[in-house]
C-alpha positions, -999 to 999 in steps of 0.1 A, spaced: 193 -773 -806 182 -778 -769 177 -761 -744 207 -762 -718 190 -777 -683 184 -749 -653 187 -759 -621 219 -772 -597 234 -787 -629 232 -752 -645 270 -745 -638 280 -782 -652 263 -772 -683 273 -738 -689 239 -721 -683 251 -685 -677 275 -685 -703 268 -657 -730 271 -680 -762 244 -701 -742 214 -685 -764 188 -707 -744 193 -702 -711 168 -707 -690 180 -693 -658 169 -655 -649 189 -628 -661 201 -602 -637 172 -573 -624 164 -545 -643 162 -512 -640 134 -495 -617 109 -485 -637 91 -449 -629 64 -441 -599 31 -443 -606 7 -410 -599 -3 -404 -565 -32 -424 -545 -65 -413 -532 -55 -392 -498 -64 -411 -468 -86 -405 -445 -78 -378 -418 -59 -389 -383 -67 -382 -351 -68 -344 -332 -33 -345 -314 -32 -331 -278 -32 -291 -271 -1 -269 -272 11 -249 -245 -4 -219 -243 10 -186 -258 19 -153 -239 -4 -127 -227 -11 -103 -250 -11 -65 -247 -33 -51 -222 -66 -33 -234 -78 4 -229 -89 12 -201 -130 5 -196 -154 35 -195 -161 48 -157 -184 23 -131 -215 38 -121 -211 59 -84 -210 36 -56 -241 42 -30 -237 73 -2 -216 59 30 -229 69 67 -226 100 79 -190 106 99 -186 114 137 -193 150 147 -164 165 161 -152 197 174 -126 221 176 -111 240 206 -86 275 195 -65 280 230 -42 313 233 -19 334 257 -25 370 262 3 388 248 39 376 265 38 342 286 57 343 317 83 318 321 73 286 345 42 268 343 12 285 329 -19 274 315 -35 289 286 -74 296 278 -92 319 250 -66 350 253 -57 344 286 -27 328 304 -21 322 346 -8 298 367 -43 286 377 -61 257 356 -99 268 366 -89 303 354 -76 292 319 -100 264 309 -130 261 288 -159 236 290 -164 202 265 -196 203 249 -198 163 245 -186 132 253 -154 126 228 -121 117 228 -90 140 221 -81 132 189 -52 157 183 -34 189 195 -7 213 181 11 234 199 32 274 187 55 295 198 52 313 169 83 334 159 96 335 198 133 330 194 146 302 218 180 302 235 205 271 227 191 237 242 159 255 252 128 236 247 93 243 253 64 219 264 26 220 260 6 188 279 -32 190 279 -48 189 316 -83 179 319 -111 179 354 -146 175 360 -151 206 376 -114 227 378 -100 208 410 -70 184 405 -61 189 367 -50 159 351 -22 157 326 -35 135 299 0 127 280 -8 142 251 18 169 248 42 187 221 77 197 221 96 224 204 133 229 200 161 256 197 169 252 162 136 231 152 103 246 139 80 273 158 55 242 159 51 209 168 20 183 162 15 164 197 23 127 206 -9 104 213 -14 81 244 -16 42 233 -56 43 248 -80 69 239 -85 100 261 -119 104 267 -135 136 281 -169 138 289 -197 164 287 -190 197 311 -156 185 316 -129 217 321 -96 212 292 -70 234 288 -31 235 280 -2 240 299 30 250 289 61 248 307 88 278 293 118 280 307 120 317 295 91 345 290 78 344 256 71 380 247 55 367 215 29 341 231 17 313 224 -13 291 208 -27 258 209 -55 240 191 -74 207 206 -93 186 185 -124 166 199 -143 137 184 -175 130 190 -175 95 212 -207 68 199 -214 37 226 
């Protein structure tokens, strides 16, 4: 027997009917057959761009110790000046020297050895009992030679109630006594102070 004919005319002749034995027409797909084995692995691509950076980590131990730094200049030479009452201080305005108190600068003053500035002064009553709202006030008075003291502003304050000292307030500009000058502090009480009193001045050397 014949072939049937393929093609446009297939349908006219019957082509893809079953008791057709010799069809010519293709026959429906079959079934995907397995994968083959892996290829060859290609060549590598290119470096992709950096990632953020990570956290710090954990801090290290401490380094051993630096080596000692070289030997700064020497510091200004200074001095110190220890002022006192002898025994009670009257009430009023008296100025105080080494052990001595009077009403009379040149009697109660000591000599600077050197140009310097005042750097400092405290000021005690030490365990003199003060009425209510009593104060008491200690001002440093400088002069070249004892005439005219000057009050230099730096003074202290004590207080009923407070403590038996008191560190003294500084000027905005330096103070600046020179060599031979007369220094001493007054103290203004508005009661006798059967205990006395004592000051301390400190001086710094001055450097043009």
């Amino acid at each position: 027997m014949d072939r049937w004919p393929c093609g446009p005319e297939r349908d006219l002749a019957g082509c893809h009917h079953k008791r057709n034995p010799y069809c010519c027409c293709p026959g429906p797909p079959g079934r995907d057959g397995r994968d083959g084995q892996d290829g060859a692995p290609g060549a590598p691509g290119a470096t992709g761009r950096d990632g953020r950076d990570g956290r710090d980590g954990q801090d290290g131990a401490p380094g051993a110790p630096g080596a000692p730094g070289p030997e700064g200049p020497p510091g200004r030479s200074g001095s110190t000046i220890y002022l006192s009452s002898d025994g009670t201080l009257p009430a009023g305005q008296n100025f105080i020297g080494l052990g001595t108190d009077t009403n009379s600068f040149p009697e109660s003053s000591v000599i600077v050895m050197e140009q310097s500035v005042i750097t400092g002064m405290i000021f005690s009553i030490r365990n003199n009992p003060l009425q209510r709202g009593e104060t008491v006030r200690a001002e440093v008075f400088i002069s070249p030679c004892g005439a005219s003291p000057t009050a230099t502003g730096i003074f202290a304050t004590i207080t009923e109630g407070g403590l038996c000292f008191d560190v003294a307030s500084m000027p905005l500009s330096p103070v600046i006594v020179n060599m031979g000058d007369l220094i001493s502090v007054r103290v203004d009480a508005q009661n006798a102070l059967n205990r006395g009193v004592a000051a301390t001045i400190q001086l710094t050397k001055l450097v043009i």
